[in-house]
C-alpha positions in Angstrom: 158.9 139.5 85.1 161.8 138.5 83.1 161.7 138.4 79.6 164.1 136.4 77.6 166.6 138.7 74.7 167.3 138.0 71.1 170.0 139.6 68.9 169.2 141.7 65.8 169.9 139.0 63.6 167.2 136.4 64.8 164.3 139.8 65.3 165.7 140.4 61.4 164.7 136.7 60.4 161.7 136.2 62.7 160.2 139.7 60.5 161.3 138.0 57.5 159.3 134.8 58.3 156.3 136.8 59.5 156.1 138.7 55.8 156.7 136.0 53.9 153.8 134.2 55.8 151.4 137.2 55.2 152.2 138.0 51.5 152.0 133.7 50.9 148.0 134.6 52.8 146.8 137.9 51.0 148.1 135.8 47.9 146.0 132.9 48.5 143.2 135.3 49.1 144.2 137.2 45.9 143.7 133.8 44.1 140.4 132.9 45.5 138.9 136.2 43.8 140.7 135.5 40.3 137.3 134.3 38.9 134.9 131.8 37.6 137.4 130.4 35.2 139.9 129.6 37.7 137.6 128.4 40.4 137.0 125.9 37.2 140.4 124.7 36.4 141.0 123.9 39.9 138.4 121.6 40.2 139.1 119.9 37.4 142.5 119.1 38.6 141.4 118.2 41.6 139.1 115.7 40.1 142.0 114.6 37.6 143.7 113.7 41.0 141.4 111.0 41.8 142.8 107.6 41.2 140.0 106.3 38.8 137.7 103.6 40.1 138.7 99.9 39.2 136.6 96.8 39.4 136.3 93.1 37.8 132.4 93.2 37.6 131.1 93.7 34.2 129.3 96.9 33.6 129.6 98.2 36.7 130.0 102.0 37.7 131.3 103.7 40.8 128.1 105.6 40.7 126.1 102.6 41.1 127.4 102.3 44.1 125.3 104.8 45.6 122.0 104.2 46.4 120.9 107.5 45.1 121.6 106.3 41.6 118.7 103.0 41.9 116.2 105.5 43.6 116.1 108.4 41.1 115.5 106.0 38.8 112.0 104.2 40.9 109.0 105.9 38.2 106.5 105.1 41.7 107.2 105.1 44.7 103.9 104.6 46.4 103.4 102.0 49.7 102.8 98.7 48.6 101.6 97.1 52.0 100.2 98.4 55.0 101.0 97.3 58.7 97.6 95.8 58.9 98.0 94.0 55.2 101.9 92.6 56.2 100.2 91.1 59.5 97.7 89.3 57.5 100.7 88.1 55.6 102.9 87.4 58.2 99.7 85.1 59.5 98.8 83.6 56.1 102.5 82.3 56.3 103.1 80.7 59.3 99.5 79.2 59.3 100.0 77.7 55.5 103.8 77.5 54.9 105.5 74.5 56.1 108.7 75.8 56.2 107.6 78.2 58.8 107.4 77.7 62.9 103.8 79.2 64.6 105.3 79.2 68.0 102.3 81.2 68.7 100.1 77.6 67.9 103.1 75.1 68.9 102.1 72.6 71.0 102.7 71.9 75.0 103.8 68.3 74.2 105.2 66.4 71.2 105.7 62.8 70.5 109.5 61.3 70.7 109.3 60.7 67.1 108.6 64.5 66.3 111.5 65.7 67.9 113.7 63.2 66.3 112.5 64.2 62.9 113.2 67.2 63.7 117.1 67.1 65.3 117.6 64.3 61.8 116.9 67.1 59.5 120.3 68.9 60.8 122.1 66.0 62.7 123.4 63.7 60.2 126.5 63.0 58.4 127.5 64.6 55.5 127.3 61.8 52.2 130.7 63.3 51.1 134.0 63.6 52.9 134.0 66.9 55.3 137.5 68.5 56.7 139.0 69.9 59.8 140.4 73.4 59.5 143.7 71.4 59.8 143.1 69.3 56.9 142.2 66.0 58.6 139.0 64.2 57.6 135.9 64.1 60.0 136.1 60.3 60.3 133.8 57.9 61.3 134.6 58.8 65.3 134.1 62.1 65.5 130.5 61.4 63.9 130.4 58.8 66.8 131.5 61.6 69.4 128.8 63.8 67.6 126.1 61.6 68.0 127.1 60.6 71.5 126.7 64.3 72.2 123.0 64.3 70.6 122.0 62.0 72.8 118.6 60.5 70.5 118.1 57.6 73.5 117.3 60.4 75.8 114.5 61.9 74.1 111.2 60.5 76.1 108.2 59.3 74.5 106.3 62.0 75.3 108.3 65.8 75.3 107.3 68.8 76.9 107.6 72.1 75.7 110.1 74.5 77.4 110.2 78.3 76.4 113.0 80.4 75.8 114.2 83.4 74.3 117.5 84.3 72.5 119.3 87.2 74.6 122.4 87.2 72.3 123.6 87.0 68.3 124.3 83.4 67.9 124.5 80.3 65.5 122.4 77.3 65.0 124.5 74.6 64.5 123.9 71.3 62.8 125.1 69.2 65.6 126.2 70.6 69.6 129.6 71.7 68.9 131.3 74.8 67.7 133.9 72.6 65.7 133.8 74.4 61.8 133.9 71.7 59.2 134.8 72.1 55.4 133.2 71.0 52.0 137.0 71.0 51.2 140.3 72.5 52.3 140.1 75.4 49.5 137.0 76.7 51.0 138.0 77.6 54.6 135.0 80.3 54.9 131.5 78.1 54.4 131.6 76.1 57.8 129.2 72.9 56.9 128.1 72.9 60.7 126.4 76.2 60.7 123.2 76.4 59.9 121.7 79.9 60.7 121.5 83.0 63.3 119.8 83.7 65.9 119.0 87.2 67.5 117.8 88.9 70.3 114.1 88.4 71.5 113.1 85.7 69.0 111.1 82.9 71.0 112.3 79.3 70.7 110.9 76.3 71.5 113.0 73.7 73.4 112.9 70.7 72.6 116.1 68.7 73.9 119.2 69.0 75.3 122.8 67.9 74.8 125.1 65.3 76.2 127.1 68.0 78.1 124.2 70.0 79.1 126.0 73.3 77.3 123.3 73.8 73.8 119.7 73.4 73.8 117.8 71.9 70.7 115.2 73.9 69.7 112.6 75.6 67.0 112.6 79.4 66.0 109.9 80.8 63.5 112.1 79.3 60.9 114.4 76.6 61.6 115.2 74.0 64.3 119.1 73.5 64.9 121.3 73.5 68.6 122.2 76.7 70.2 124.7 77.6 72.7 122.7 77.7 76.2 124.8 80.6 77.0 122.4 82.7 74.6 119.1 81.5 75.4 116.7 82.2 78.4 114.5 79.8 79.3 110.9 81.7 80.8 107.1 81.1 80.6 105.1 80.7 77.8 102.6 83.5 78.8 105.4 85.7 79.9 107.1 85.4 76.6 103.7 85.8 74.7 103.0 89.4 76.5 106.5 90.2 75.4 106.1 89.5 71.8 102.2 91.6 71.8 103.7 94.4 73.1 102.4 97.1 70.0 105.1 100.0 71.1 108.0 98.8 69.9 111.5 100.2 67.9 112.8 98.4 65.2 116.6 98.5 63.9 116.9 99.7 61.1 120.8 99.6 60.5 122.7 96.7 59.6 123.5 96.5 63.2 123.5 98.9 65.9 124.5 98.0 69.4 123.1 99.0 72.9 124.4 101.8 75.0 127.7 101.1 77.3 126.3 99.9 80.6 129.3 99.8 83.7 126.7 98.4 86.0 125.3 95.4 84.0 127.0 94.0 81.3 124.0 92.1 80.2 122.5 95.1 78.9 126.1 96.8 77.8 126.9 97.1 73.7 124.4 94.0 72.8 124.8 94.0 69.3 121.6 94.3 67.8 121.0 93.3 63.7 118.5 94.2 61.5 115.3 93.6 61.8 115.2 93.1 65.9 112.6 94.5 67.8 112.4 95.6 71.0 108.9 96.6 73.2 109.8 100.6 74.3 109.5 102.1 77.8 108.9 105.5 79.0 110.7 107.7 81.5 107.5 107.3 83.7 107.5 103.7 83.9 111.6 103.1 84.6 112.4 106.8 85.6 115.2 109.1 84.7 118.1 107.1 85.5 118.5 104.1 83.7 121.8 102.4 84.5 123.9 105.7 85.5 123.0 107.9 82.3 119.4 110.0 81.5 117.3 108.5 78.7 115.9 111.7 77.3 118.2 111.5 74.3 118.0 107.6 73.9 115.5 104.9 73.2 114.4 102.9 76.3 113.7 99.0 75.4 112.9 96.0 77.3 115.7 93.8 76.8 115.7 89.9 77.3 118.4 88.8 79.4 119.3 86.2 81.2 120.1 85.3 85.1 122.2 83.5 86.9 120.1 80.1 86.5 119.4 81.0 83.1 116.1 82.2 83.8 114.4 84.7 81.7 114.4 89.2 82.6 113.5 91.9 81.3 115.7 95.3 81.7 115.4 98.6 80.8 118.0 99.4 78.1 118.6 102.3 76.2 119.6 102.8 72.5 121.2 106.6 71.6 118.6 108.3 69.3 121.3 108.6 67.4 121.5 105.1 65.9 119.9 103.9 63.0 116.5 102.8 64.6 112.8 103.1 64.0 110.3 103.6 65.7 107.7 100.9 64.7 108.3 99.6 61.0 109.3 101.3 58.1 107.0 102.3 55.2 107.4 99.8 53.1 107.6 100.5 49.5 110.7 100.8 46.8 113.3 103.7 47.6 113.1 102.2 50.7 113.6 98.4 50.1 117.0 100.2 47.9 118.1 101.8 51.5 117.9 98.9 53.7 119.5 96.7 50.7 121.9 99.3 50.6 123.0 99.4 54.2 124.7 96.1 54.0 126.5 97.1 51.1 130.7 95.6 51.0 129.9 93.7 54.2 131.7 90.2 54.5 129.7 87.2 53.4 129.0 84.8 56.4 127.7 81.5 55.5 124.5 80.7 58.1 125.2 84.3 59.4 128.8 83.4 60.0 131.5 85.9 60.5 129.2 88.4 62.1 127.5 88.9 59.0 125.1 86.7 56.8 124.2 84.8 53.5 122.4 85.6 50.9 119.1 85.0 52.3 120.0 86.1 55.4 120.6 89.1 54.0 117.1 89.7 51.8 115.8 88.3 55.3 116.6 90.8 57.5 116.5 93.5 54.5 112.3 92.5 54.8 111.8 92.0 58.5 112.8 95.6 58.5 109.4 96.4 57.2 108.0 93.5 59.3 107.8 91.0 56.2 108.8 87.3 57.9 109.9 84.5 54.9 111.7 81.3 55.4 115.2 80.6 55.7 117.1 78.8 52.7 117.0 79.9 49.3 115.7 76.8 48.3 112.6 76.8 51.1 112.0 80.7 49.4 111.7 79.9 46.1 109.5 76.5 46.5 107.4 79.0 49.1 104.1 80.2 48.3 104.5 83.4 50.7 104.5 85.6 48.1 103.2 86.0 44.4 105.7 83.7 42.5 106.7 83.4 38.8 108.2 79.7 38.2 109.6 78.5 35.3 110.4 75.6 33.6 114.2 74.6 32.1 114.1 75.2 29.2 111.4 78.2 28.7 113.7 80.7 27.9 110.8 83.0 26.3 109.0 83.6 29.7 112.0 84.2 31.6 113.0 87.0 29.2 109.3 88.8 29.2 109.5 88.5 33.4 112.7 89.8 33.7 111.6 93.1 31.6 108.7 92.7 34.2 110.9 93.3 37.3 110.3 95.7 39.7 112.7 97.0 42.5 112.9 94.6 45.5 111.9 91.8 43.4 113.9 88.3 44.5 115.3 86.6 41.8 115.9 82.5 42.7 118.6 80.3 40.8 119.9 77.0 42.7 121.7 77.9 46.2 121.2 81.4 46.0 118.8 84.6 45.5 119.5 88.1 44.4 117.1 91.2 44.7 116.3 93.2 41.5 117.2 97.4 42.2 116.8 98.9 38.7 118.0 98.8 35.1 120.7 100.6 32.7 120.4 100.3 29.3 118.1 97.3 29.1 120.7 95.3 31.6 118.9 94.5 35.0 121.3 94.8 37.9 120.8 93.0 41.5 122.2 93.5 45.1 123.2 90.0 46.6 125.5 88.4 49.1 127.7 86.4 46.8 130.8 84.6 47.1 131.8 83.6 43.5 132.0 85.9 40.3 132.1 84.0 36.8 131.8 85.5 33.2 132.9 85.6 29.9 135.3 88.5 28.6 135.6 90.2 25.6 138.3 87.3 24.3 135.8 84.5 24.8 137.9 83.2 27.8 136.2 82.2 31.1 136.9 84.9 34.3 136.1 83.3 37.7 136.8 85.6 40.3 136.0 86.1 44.3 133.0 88.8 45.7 132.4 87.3 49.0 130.2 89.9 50.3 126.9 91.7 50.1 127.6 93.1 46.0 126.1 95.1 42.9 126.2 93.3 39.6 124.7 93.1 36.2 122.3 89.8 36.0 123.2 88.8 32.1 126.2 88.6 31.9 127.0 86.5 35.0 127.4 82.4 34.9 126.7 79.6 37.6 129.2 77.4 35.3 130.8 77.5 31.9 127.7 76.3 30.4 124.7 77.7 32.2 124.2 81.4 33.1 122.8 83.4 35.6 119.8 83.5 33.2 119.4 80.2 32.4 118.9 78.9 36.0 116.1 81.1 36.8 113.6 79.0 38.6 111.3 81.4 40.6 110.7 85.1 41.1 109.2 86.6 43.6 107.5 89.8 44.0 106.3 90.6 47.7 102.7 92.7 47.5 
């Protein structure tokens, strides 16, 4: 073997570098030893170091930030419902509540006049001027070209029932199309068109179909709007039904999680799953221990809705890594852990109708809920007129009564002013603070001048001090609160 030589010179250095490495190490040692004091100082430099935390929001903490903070602060955290008591609510509501769907109880037929009662709700033009994302006005036309794509002649006298179920994330739109319309130019992220989301193994009923044959019109448990075909199944009444009865079954429990990579069916591949799903579970005896080229002892298997070639409804064994933020059945419902789903969405996007992959504000309290099993309607405005839960309402002007609930509040509570609702997580110093998915952030400062600034996602704010306008707070348009026992 032949070794390679080196002058005295560079053996001289390479010693050199060699020591000076070893004394800079047994120094470093050296220091670690020099005591309490020391151990002290450097910390507090370190911490020094941190840029300090800046924000726009009123009273607001980087602390608060952590879910942590709300929970220690929860005096009793004891269940408030049982399984058994949120199915007899969950009944209760879609028997009584008109802005829930029993598709349980919906009829086999319904008369032509139903169904177009039901598409005029969502299909119908705006009474003020709506944009194109290039600026132009949706003119008179392109409401021609919209209805043309409705198609209201086609709807028969007499309509039978077909039965579907979603099989990916999608939108309910207001009319067939995926065109994004605008209140105004300024406000490019609240598309006027979409109406909701739809997710994974929710039932629909369909109803009617458009122009083009590409988006079905149809009813969930709590809206009616048109989907994209390409995310529906169409199947079997009874077939659906056993699905849904099915008592084994995981829930998510993360803001989203997403389905394992499948190479052999991309049906079943990365499905991206939101809160709140739930899936029916399998066993390694029924499917066995190869389920689409990997071993499901370390994952979830679920029977996942899919659809065929002709759009007909299947069910396939799909697994979910253990490892993701699922349950298995619901959760326990009761505070600390209302404050860790809420807290799961925290920073995300807003998405108008559950636009942008995310949601709205009652999308997100939705889905926050449906994690313990708890269904509610859609809209803010359906929530608070709703009787599905205990409800404080209050006139305009009774400003006493609103003060005396709000020192009432307890965690999880929803909070309803017009267009939007906020969930109640704890106090500090007397001020209540909420979690909500908000776009807009308006105040007075200390100078008496007016701040309006942007949030745009899921947020943590004091209530006071926030404004709707320069003349009516937060406060002041109070009309409902809800608390959900």
């Amino acid at each position: 073997m032949k070794f390679a030589s080196f002058d005295s010179k560079t053996v001289r250095d390479f010693a050199l570098v060699i020591v000076t490495g070893l004394t800079s190490l047994v120094l470093v040692s050296c220091d670690a030893h020099l005591g309490e004091g020391s151990e002290q100082a450097a910390l507090e430099r370190k911490v020094s170091e941190q840029p300090e935390y800046v924000s726009d929001v009123p009273k607001l903490t980087e602390e608060m930030l952590s879910v942590k903070f709300w929970q220690e602060k929860i005096e009793r955290d004891a269940e408030r419902l049982r399984i058994d008591e949120i199915v007899a609510l969950n009944t209760l509501s879609l028997t009584q509540d008109s802005y829930l769907h029993n598709l349980a109880d919906f009829p086999e037929m319904l008369a032509r006049q139903q169904v177009l009662e039901l598409i005029d709700q969502v299909s119908r033009p705006a009474s003020a001027p709506r944009y194109r994302l290039d600026g132009r006005v949706v003119s008179e036309q392109d409401y021609a070209s919209l209805e043309a794509a409705v198609q209201r002649t086609a709807v028969p006298e007499s309509v039978e029932v077909q039965w579907g179920m979603v099989v990916a994330r999608a939108s309910m739109r207001s009319y067939p199309t995926a065109l994004r319309v605008l209140k105004s130019t300024d406000d490019r992220d609240l598309d006027r068109f979409q109406e909701t989301g739809v997710f994974p193994g929710q039932r629909l009923a369909i109803l009617h179909e458009s122009a083009d044959g590409e988006w079905w019109f149809a009813v969930n448990y709590h809206y009616a709007a048109w989907l994209p075909k390409r995310a529906v199944a169409v199947g079997e009444r009874q077939q659906i039904s056993a699905w849904h009865e099915q008592s084994h079954r995981v829930t998510v429990s993360g803001a989203q999680v997403r389905t394992n990579y499948n190479p052999e069916d991309p049906r079943t591949s990365e499905v991206v799953l939101d809160m709140g799903v739930s899936l029916p579970l399998l066993t390694a005896a029924e499917v066995g221990h190869n389920v689409n080229g990997q071993n499901p002892h370390a994952s979830y298997i679920v029977s996942l809705p899919v659809r065929d070639a002709e759009g007909r409804l299947e069910f396939e064994p799909t697994l979910i890594g253990r490892g993701q933020d699922v349950t298995v059945g619901l959760l326990e419902y009761r505070p600390s852990l209302v404050l860790q789903q809420a807290f799961k969405f925290l920073g995300e996007r807003y998405g108008w109708g559950h636009d942008y992959n995310g949601r709205d504000c009652t999308g997100f309290v939705g889905e926050v809920y449906k994690s313990f099993g708890i269904l509610m309607p859609r809209n803010s405005g359906q929530q608070g007129k709703s009787d599905f839960a205990p409800t404080k309402r209050f006139a305009v002007d009774d400003h006493v009564a609103r003060a005396e609930a709000l020192g009432e509040l307890q965690v999880g509570d929803l909070i309803y002013i017009p267009g939007h609702v906020m969930m109640f997580i704890g106090e500090v110093d007397g001020e209540p603070y909420v979690i909500h998915d908000v776009t807009g952030l308006s105040y007075y400062q200390s100078d008496e001048s007016f701040y309006k600034g942007t949030l745009s996602g899921v947020s943590i704010t004091p209530l006071t001090p926030l404004y709707l306008n320069k003349e009516k707070s937060f406060v002041d348009g109070i009309y409902a609160i809800k608390t959900i026992i």
